[in-house]
N, C-alpha and C positions, 0 to 999 in steps of 0.2 A: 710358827703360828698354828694354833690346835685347831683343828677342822670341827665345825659344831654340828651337835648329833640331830638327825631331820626331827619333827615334833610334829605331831598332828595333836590341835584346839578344838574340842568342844566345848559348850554350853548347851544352855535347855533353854526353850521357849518361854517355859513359868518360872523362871531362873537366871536370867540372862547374864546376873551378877557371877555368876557361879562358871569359872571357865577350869577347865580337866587337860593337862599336857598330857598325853604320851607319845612312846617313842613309834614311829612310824614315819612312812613317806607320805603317804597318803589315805584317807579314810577307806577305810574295810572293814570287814566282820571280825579282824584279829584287831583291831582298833578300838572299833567299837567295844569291846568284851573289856580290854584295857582299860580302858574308860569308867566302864560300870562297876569294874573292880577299885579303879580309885575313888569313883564317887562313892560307895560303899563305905570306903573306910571317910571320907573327909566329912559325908551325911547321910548315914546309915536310913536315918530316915526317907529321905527322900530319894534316896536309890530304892528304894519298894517301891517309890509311888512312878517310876517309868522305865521304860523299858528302852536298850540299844535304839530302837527306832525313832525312839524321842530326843536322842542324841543332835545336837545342829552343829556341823563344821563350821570353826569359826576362820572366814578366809585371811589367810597368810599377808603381812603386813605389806607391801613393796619396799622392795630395799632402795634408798634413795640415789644410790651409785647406778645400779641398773636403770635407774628411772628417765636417766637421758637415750639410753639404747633402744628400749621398748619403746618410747615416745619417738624416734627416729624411724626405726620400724613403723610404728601404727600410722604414721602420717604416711611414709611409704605405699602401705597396703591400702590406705584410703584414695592415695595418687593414682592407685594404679588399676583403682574400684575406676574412678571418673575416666579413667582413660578407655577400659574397657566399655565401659557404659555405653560413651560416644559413639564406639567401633561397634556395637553389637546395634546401635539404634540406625546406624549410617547402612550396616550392613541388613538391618529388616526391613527397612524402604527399600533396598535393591532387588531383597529376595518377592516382596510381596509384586513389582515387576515381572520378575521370572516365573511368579504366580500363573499369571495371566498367559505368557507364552507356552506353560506346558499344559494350559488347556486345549492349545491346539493339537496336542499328541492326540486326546481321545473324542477329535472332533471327527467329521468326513472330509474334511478340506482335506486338499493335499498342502504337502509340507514342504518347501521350497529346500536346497541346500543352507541357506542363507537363513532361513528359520532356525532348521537343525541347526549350525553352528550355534546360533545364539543361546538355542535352550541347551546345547552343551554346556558353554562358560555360563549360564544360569545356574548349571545342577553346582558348579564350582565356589559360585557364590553361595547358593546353599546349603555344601558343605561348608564353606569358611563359615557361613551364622551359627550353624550349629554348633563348630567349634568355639566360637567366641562366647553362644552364648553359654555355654558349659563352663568355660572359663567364668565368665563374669558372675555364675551362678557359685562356684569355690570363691572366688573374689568376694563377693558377697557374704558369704560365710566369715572367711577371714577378718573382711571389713568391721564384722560385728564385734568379733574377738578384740581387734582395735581397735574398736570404739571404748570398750568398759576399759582396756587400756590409759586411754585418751583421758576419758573421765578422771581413774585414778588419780592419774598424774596430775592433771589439771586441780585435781581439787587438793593434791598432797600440794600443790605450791604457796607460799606468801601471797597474799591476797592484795600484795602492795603494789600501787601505780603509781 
């Protein structure tokens, strides 16, 4: 089985009929240039009238065999968007608690043992927020990434019920 050579698709804005293969991974200024040299010959004319930056990457189709993988994935990273969520909102009710107990460090009261311990495992709890919510902030990121995933796929289906 012959392995097919990567392609990077353009089109123009004022043009959109008008799509340019070349060979590449991905869009760059050796791309680009590619481009402008095939538009050149296909419409000499309208290769004057723009320039590489006028160039629009035309996004890559989904291959439909991948499409159950990715979709398996995105739901994944969206499971585990909600999960984090929960943990980062459960764990800011406890730190906004721990709030309150380390304003007694910069009070004049004194501080009992019993205090101190607690704002100990407080500072614990809000290191765990701050880790979770770092987490959930990548998560987040991700989530998005699987969402236009999601979309895809979803709208590359049979529309049949």
């Amino acid at each position: 089985m012959g392995r097919r050579a990567k392609t990077v698709q353009y089109t123009l804005a004022q043009a959109s009929e008008t799509i340019i293969s070349v060979p590449g991974k991905e869009d760059s200024p050796e791309t680009r240039s590619l481009a402008m040299a095939e538009l050149e010959q296909l419409n000499p004319e309208l290769a004057q009238a723009v320039t590489p930056d006028d160039l629009v990457p035309v996004a890559a189709q989904p291959d439909p065999t991948a499409a159950e993988g990715d979709l398996g994935r995105a739901i994944k990273t969206l499971n585990d968007l909600a999960t984090l969520k929960l943990k980062v909102q459960e764990l800011r009710s406890e730190s906004l608690k721990v709030q309150a107990q380390i304003a007694l460090l910069f009070s004049n009261e004194a501080v009992s043992e019993e205090d101190a311990a607690k704002q100990k495992e407080g500072f614990k709890i809000l290191n765990a927020f701050a880790h979770a919510n770092g987490q959930y902030r990548q998560a987040k990121a991700d989530a998005e990434k699987a969402l236009v995933v999601l979309d895809a796929v979803l709208q590359a289906q049979p529309h049949s019920v």
